[in-house]
C-alpha positions as CSV (number, residue, x, y, z in Angstrom):
1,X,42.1,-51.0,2.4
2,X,45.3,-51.4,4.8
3,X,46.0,-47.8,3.8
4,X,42.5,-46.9,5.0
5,X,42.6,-48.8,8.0
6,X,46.1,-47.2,9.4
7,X,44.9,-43.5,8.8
8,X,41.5,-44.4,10.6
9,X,44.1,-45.6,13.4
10,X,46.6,-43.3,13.3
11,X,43.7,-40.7,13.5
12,X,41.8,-42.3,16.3
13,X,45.3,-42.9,17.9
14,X,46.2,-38.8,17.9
15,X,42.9,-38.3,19.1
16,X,43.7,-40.4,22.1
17,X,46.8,-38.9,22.6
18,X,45.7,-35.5,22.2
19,X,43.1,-36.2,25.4
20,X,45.4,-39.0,27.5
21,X,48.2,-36.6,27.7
22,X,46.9,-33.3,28.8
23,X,45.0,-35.1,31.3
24,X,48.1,-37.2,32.8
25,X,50.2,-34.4,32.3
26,X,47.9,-32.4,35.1
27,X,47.2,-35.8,37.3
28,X,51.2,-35.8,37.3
29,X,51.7,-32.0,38.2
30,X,48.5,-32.2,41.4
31,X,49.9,-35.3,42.3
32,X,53.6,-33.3,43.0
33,X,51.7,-30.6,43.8
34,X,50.2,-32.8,46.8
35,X,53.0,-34.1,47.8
36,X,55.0,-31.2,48.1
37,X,51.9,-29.2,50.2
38,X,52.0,-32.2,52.0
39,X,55.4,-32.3,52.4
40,X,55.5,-28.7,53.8
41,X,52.3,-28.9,56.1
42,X,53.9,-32.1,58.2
43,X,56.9,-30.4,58.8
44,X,54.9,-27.4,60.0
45,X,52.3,-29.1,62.1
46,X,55.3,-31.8,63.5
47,X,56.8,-28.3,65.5
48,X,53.3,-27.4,66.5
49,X,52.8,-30.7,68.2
50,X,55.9,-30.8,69.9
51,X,55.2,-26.6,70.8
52,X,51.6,-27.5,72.2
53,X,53.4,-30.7,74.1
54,X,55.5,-28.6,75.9
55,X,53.0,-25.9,76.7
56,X,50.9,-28.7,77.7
57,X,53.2,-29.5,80.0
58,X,53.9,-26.7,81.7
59,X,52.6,-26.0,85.2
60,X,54.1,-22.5,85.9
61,X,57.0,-21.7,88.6
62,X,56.5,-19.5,92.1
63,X,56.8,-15.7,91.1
64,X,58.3,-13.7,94.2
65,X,54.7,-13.5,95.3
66,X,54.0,-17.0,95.3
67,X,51.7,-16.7,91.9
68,X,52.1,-19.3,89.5
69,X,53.3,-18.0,86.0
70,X,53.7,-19.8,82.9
71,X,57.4,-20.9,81.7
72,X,56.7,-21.7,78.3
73,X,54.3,-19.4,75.6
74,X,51.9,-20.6,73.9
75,X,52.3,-21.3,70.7
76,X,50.7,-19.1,68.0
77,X,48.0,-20.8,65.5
78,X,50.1,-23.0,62.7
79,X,50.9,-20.8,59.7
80,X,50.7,-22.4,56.6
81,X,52.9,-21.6,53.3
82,X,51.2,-19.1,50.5
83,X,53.0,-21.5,47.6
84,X,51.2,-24.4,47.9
85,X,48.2,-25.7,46.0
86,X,45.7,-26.4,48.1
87,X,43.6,-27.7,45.3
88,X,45.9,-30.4,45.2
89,X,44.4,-32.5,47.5
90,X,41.2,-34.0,48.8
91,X,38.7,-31.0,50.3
92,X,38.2,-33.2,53.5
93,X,41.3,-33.3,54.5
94,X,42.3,-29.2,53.0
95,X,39.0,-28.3,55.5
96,X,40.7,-29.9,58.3
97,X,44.1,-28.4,58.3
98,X,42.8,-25.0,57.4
99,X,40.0,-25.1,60.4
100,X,43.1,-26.3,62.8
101,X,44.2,-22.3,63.0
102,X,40.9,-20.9,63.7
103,X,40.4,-24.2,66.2
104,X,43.9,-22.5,68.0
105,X,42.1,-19.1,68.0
106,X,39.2,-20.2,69.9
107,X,41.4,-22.1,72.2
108,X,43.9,-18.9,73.0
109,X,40.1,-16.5,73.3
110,X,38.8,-19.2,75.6
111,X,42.0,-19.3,78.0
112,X,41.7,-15.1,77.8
113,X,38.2,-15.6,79.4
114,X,39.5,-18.2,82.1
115,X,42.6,-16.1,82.8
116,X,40.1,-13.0,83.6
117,X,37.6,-15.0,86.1
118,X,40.7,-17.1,87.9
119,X,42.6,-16.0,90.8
120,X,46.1,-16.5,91.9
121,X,47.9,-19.4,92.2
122,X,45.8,-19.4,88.6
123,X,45.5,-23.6,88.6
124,X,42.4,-23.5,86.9
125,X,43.6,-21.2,84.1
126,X,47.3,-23.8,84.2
127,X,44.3,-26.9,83.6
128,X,42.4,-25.2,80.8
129,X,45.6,-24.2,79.3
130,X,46.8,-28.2,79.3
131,X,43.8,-29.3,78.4
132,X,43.5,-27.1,75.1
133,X,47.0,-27.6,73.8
134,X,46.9,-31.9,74.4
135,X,43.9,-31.3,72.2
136,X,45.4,-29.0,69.8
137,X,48.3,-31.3,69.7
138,X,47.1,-34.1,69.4
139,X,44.5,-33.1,66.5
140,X,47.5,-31.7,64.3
141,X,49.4,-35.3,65.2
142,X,46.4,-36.9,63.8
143,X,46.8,-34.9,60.5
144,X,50.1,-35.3,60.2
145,X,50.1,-39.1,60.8
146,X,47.4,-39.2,57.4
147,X,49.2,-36.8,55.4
148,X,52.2,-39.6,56.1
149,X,50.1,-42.4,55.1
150,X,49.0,-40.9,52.0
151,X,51.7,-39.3,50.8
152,X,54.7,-41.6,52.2
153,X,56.2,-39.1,54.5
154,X,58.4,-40.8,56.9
155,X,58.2,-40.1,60.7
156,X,61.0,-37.9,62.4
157,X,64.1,-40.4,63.0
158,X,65.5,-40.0,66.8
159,X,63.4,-38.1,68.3
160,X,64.5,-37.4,71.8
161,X,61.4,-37.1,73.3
162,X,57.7,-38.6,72.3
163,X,55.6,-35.2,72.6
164,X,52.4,-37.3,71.8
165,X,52.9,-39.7,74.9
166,X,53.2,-36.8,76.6
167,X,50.0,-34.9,75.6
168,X,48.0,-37.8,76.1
169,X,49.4,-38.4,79.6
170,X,48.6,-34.9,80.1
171,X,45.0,-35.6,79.2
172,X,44.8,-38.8,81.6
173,X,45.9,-36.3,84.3
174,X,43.6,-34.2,83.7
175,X,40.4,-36.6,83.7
176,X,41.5,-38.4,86.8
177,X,42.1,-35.1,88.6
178,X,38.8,-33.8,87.2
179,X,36.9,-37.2,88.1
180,X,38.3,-37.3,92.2
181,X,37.0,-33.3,92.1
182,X,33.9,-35.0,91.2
183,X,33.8,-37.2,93.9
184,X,34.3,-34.9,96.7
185,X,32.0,-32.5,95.1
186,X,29.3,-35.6,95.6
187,X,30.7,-36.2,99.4
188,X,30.5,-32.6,100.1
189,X,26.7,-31.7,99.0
190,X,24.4,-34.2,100.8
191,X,25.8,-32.7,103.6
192,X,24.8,-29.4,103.4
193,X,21.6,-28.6,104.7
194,X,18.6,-28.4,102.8
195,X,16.7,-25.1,102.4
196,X,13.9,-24.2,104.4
197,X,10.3,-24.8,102.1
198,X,7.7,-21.7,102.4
C-alpha cells in the first residue's frame, strides 16, 4: 500500500514538474528579457529627452541678415534596438514606445508645413518648434519614469542639468505668451469697424 501510494506520488510529482518547470523556466527568460529591453529603451529615450530639451530651448541666433536660424537640430525620431523582445512586456506600454517615433514624425512634417507659411525672423516656426519637442520630451520622460518603476531602473546620478524642468518651463512660456496674444487679439477687434449690412 506505501509502495502504491509513493509511485502514485512520485508520478503525480514528475507530472508537476514536467509542467512547473517549462513554464518558470519561460516566466524567468521574459522576465530578463523585459528587463533588459527595458534597460536599453531608458537609456535611449533618457538622450532623447535631454536632445528634445535642448532643441526646446533654442530660440535661434541673428544670421548676417538679421533672420533667426536654429543653433541646435532637431533630433531625429528615437531608434530602438532590433535585439530586444518586444513580447516581453505588457502591449500597453510596447504600443506606447513604438507610437513615440511615428508621434516625432508628425511633429518634424508639421514644423515643415509651418516653416513654408512663416516668414523671417521665423518666431512662429521657433514656437511650434518648442512647443513640439517639450511635448515629445516630456512624453518619452513619462515612459522612462514607468519603465524605472517597473523594472527598478535607477535615475541618472549627477545630472548637471534637469532637462525636464526645462521643457516644462518651456511650455509655461509658451501658454502665457500664447494667452497675452489672446488678450490683445480681444482689445484689438471690438475696435474695428463693423461691416456695412446690404
Amino acid at each position: 500500500m506505501n509502495i502504491a501510494l509513493v509511485s502514485v506520488l512520485s508520478g503525480f510529482l514528475g507530472v508537476v514538474v514536467g509542467v512547473v518547470m517549462p513554464i518558470s523556466r519561460e516566466w524567468l527568460a521574459r522576465s530578463r528579457d523585459a528587463r533588459y529591453l527595458a534597460i536599453r529603451i531608458v537609456c535611449i529615450l533618457d538622450r532623447y529627452v535631454e536632445d528634445c530639451a535642448s532643441t526646446a530651448i533654442d530660440s535661434g541666433e541673428e544670421d548676417t541678415e538679421g533672420v533667426n536660424i536654429a543653433r541646435v537640430h532637431a533630433p531625429p525620431p528615437p531608434a530602438y534596438p532590433s535585439d530586444v523582445n518586444w513580447k516581453s512586456i505588457d502591449h500597453t506600454m510596447m504600443y506606447k514606445l513604438l507610437a513615440l517615433p511615428a508621434a516625432a514624425d508628425r511633429a518634424a512634417n508639421y514644423l515643415e508645413g509651418v516653416s513654408e507659411n512663416d516668414g523671417p525672423p521665423y518666431s512662429e516656426w521657433f514656437e511650434v518648434r518648442s512647443h513640439q519637442y517639450s511635448l515629445l520630451g516630456l512624453q518619452a520622460h513619462k515612459l522612462t519614469e514607468t519603465l524605472r518603476r517597473e523594472y527598478e531602473i535607477p535615475e541618472i546620478p549627477d545630472r548637471s542639468w534637469d532637462p525636464v524642468s526645462h521643457l516644462r518651463d518651456e511650455l509655461k512660456q509658451i501658454k502665457d505668451r500664447q494667452k497675452q496674444r489672446s488678450v490683445a487679439w480681444n482689445e484689438i477687434l471690438p475696435t474695428l469697424p463693423t461691416p456695412p449690412t446690404a
